[in-house]
C-alpha positions as CSV (number, residue, x, y, z in Angstrom):
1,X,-8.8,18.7,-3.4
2,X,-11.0,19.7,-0.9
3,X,-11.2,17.1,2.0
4,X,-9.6,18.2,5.4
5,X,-6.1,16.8,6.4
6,X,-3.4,18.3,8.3
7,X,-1.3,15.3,9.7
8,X,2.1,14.7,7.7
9,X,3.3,11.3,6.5
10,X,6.4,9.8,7.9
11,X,7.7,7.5,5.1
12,X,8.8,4.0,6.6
13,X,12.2,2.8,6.4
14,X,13.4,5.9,4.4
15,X,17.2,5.4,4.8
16,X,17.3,2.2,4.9
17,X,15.1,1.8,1.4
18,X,17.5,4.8,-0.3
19,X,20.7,2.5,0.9
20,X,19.1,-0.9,-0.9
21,X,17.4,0.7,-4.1
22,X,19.8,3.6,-5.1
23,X,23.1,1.4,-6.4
24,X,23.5,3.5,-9.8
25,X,23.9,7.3,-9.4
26,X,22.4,8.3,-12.6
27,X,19.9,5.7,-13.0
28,X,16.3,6.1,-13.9
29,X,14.7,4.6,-10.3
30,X,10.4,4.5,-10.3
31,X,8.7,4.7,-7.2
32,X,5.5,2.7,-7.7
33,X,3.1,4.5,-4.7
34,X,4.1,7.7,-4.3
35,X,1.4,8.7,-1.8
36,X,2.8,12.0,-0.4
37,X,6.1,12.1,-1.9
38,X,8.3,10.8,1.0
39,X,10.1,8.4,-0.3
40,X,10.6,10.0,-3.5
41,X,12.0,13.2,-2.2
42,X,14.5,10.8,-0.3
43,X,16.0,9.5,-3.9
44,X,15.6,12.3,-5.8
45,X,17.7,14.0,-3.3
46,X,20.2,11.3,-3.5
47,X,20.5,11.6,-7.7
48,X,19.8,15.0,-8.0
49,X,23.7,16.3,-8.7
50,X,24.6,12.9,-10.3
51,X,22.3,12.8,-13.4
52,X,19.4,10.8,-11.9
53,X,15.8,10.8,-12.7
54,X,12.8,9.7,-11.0
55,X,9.1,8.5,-12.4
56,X,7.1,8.4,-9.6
57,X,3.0,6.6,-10.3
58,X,-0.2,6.6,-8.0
59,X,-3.6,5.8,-8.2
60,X,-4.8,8.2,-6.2
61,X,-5.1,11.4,-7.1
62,X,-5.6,13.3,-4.1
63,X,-2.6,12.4,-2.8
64,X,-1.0,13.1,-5.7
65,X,-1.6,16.6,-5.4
66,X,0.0,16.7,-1.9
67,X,3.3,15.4,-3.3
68,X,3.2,17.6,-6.1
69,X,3.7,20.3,-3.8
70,X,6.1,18.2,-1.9
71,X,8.4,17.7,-4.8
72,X,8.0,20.9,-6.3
73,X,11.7,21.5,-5.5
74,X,12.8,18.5,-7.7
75,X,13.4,18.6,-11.5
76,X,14.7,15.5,-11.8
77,X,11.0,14.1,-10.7
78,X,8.0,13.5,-13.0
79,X,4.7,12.2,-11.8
80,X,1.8,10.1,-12.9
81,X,-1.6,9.1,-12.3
82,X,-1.0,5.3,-13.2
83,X,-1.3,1.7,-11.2
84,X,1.4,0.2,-10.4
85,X,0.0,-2.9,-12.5
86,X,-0.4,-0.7,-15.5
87,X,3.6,0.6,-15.2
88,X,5.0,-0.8,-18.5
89,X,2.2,0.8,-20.3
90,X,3.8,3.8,-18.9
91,X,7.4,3.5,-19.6
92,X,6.7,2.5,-23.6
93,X,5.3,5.8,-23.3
94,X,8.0,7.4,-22.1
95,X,10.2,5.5,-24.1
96,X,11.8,4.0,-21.4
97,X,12.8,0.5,-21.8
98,X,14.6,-0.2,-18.4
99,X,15.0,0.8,-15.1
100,X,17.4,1.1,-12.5
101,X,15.3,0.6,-9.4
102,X,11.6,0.6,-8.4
103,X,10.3,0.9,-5.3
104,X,6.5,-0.7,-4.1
105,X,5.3,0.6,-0.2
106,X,2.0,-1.4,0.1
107,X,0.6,0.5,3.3
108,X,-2.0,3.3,3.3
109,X,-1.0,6.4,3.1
110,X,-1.7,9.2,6.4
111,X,-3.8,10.7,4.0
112,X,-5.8,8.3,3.1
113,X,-6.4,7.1,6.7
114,X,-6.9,10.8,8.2
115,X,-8.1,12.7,5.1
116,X,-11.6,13.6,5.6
117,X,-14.4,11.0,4.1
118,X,-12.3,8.2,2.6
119,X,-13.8,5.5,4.5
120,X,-10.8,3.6,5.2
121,X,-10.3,4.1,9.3
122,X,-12.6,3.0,11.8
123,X,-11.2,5.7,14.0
124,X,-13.9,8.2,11.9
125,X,-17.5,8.2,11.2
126,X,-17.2,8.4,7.3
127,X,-19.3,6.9,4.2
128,X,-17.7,3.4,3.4
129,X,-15.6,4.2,0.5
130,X,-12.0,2.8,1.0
131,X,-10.8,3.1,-2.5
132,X,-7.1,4.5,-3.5
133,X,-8.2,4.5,-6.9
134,X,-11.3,7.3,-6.9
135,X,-12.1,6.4,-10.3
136,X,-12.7,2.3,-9.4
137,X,-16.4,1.2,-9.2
138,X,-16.1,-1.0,-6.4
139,X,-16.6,0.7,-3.1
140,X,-16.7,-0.4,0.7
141,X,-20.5,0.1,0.2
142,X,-21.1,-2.4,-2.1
143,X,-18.7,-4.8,-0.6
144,X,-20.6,-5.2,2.6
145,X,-23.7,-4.4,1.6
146,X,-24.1,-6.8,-2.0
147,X,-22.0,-9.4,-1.3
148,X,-23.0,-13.0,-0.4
149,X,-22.8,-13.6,3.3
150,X,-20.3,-16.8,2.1
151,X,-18.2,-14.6,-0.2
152,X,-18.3,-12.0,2.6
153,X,-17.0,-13.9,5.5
154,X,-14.5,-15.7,2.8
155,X,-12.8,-12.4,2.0
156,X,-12.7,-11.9,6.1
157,X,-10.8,-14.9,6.8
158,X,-8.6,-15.3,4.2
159,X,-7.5,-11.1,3.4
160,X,-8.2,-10.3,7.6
161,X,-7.1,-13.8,9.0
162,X,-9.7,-13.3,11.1
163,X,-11.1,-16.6,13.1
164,X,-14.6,-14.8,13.7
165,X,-15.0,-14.2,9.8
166,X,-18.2,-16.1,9.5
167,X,-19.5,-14.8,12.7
168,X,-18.4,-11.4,11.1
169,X,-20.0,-12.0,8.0
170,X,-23.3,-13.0,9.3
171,X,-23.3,-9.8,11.8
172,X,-22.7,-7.8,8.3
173,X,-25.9,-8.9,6.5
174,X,-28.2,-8.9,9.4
175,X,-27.5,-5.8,9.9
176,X,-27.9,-3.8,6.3
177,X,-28.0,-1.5,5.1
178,X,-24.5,-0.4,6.7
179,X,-23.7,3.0,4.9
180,X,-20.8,4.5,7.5
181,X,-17.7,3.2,9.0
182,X,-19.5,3.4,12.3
183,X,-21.5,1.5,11.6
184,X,-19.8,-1.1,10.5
185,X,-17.8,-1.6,13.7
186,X,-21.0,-1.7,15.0
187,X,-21.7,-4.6,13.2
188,X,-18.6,-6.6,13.7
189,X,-18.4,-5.6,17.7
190,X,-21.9,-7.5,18.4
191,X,-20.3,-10.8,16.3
192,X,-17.2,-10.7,18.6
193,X,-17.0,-12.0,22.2
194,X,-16.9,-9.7,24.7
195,X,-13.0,-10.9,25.1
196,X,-11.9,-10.4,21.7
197,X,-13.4,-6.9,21.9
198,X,-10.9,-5.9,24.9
199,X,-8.1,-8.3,25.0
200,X,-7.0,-7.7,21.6
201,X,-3.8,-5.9,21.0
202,X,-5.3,-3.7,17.8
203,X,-8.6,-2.6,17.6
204,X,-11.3,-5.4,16.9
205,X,-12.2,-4.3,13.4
206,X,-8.9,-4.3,12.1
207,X,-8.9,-7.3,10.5
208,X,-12.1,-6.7,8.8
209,X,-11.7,-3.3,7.9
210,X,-8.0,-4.6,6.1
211,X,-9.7,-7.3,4.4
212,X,-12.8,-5.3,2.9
213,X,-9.9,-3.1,1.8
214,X,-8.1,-5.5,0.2
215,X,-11.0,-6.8,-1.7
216,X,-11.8,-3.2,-2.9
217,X,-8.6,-2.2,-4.2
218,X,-7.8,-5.8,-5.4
219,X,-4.4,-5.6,-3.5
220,X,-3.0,-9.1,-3.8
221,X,-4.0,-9.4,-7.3
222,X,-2.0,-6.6,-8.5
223,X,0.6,-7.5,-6.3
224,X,1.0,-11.0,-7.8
225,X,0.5,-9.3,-11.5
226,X,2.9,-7.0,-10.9
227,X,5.8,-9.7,-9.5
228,X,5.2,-11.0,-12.4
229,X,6.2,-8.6,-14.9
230,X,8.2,-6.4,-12.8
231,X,11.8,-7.9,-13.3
232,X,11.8,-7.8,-17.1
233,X,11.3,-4.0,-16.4
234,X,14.9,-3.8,-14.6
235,X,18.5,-3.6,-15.8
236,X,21.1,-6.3,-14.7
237,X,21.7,-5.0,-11.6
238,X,18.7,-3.4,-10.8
239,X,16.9,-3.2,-7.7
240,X,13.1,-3.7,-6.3
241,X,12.8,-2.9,-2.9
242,X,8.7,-3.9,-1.9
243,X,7.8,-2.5,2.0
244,X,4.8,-5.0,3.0
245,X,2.4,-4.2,6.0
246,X,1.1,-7.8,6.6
247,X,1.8,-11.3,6.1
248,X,-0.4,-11.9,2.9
249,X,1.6,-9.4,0.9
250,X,5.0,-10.4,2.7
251,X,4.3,-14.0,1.8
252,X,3.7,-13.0,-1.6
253,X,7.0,-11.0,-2.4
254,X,9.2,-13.2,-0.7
255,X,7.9,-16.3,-2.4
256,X,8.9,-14.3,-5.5
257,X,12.2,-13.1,-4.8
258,X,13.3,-16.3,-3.8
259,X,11.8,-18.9,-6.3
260,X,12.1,-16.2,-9.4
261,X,15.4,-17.0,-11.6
262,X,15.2,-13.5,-13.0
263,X,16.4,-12.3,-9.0
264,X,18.5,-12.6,-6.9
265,X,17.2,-11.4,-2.8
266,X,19.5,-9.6,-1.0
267,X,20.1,-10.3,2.5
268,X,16.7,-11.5,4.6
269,X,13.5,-8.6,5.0
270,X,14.7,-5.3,7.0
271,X,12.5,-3.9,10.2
272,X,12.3,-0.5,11.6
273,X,14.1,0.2,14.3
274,X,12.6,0.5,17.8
275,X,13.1,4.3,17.7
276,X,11.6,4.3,14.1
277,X,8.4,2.7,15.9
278,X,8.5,5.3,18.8
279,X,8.5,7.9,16.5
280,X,6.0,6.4,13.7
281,X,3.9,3.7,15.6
282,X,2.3,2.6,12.1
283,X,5.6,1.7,11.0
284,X,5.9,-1.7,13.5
285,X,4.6,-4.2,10.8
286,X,6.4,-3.2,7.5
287,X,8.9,-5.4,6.2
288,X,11.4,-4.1,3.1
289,X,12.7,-6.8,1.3
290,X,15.1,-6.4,-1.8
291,X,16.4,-8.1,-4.7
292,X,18.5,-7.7,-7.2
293,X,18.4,-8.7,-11.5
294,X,20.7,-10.9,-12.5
């Protein structure tokens, strides 16, 4: 890894996610999206004198690295290069046939938004890349650059919930080739009224920028695959604690958790506290929900 970062993650909700997933002291807990390690740390700490184990998966490999070093410390942790979506391929592997907890945080990790030339802030001039998965074919490039001005400012509105989105998506084609991230807040500040631009509370290509990242990574789809699946992978008892950063993926997981028979939710979604936001500003939207298998 040789991109330059020097800003450390601050995992969201960190106590409050140990108190909800850990229930079993020497239970085999798998924390989806490792990114740096923060959250994993957290319960491998919690286990480590009780007999507790911890399989912790990413896509991305970069990051990866970083919480190898993080969790160096740890014996009772072992780490993966797998999706999320791809997790029972994992476990038959392993020979694990249930689990005690999991744990899905579907935010971006500090790396991956400050990490030198991954595309996905528009606080940088980078290439358009945005993947978490380095070894995906679909890029940011090809996104804005290929797409159908229709599919384009579909994928806007419904992954960005942004009201410009055809505006937006018509800025986009008239103005490829669009090969940085510069210039593609170029593109969506001349579609915007000059209003939107400077009364909005977050930066004017937020919603776009989230949407084309969506799309990329194919966030909601392996979120809904992996609802799906995920509760035959837990022991009666067992927890799955999701963190969601927006409403799409919030919608998604509490749809779930409250119309699947194989759970039961417990309590209603936990927020950070206001001195978690003073401290961690990109922590003000996530929502932890829980539920349990019955």
């Amino acid at each position: 890894m040789n991109r330059i970062y020097s800003e450390r993650h601050i995992p969201v909700l960190l106590k409050e996610v140990v108190d909800n997933l850990v229930w079993k002291p020497d239970g085999v807990y798998v924390d989806c999206t490792v990114g740096e390690g923060g959250h994993t740390k957290a319960i491998a700490e919690r286990i480590l004198e009780t007999g507790g184990r911890v399989i912790g998966i990413d896509v991305d490999s970069e990051v990866l690295q970083i919480a190898e070093r993080n969790l160096e410390a740890y014996p009772n942790v072992q780490l993966f290069k797998f999706s999320y979506v791809d997790l029972p391929v994992l476990l038959n592997l392993l020979q694990v046939h249930k689990v005690d907890g999991l744990l899905v945080d579907l935010g971006v990790s500090t790396y991956q938004l400050k990490g030198e030339g991954r595309g996905f802030s528009f606080n940088q001039d980078e290439p358009l890349d945005m993947r978490m998965n380095l070894e995906s074919e679909l890029t940011a490039h090809h996104v804005v650059n290929t797409y159908p001005e229709d599919r384009l400012a579909d994928i806007i509105y419904n992954y960005g919930e942004e009201r410009f989105a055809r505006r937006i998506a018509h800025s986009i084609v008239q103005n490829r080739p669009i090969n940085t991230t510069r210039e593609l807040v170029e593109a969506i500040r001349k579609a915007l009224p000059y209003k939107e631009i400077h009364n909005r509370k977050r930066h004017f290509a937020t919603k776009t920028f989230q949407a084309i990242r969506i799309e990329v990574n194919k966030e909601l789809e392996n979120l809904a695959k992996f609802l799906s699946f995920a509760p035959d992978l837990l022991t009666t008892g067992g927890r799955i604690a999701i963190i969601s950063f927006h409403s799409l993926e919030d919608r998604l997981v509490k749809h779930a958790f409250k119309n699947d028979p194989r759970l039961e939710p417990l309590g209603d979604f936990i927020a950070p506290s206001m001195e978690e936001i003073a401290e961690n500003p990109r922590s003000r939207s996530a929502k932890l929900r829980v539920a349990k298998r019955v």
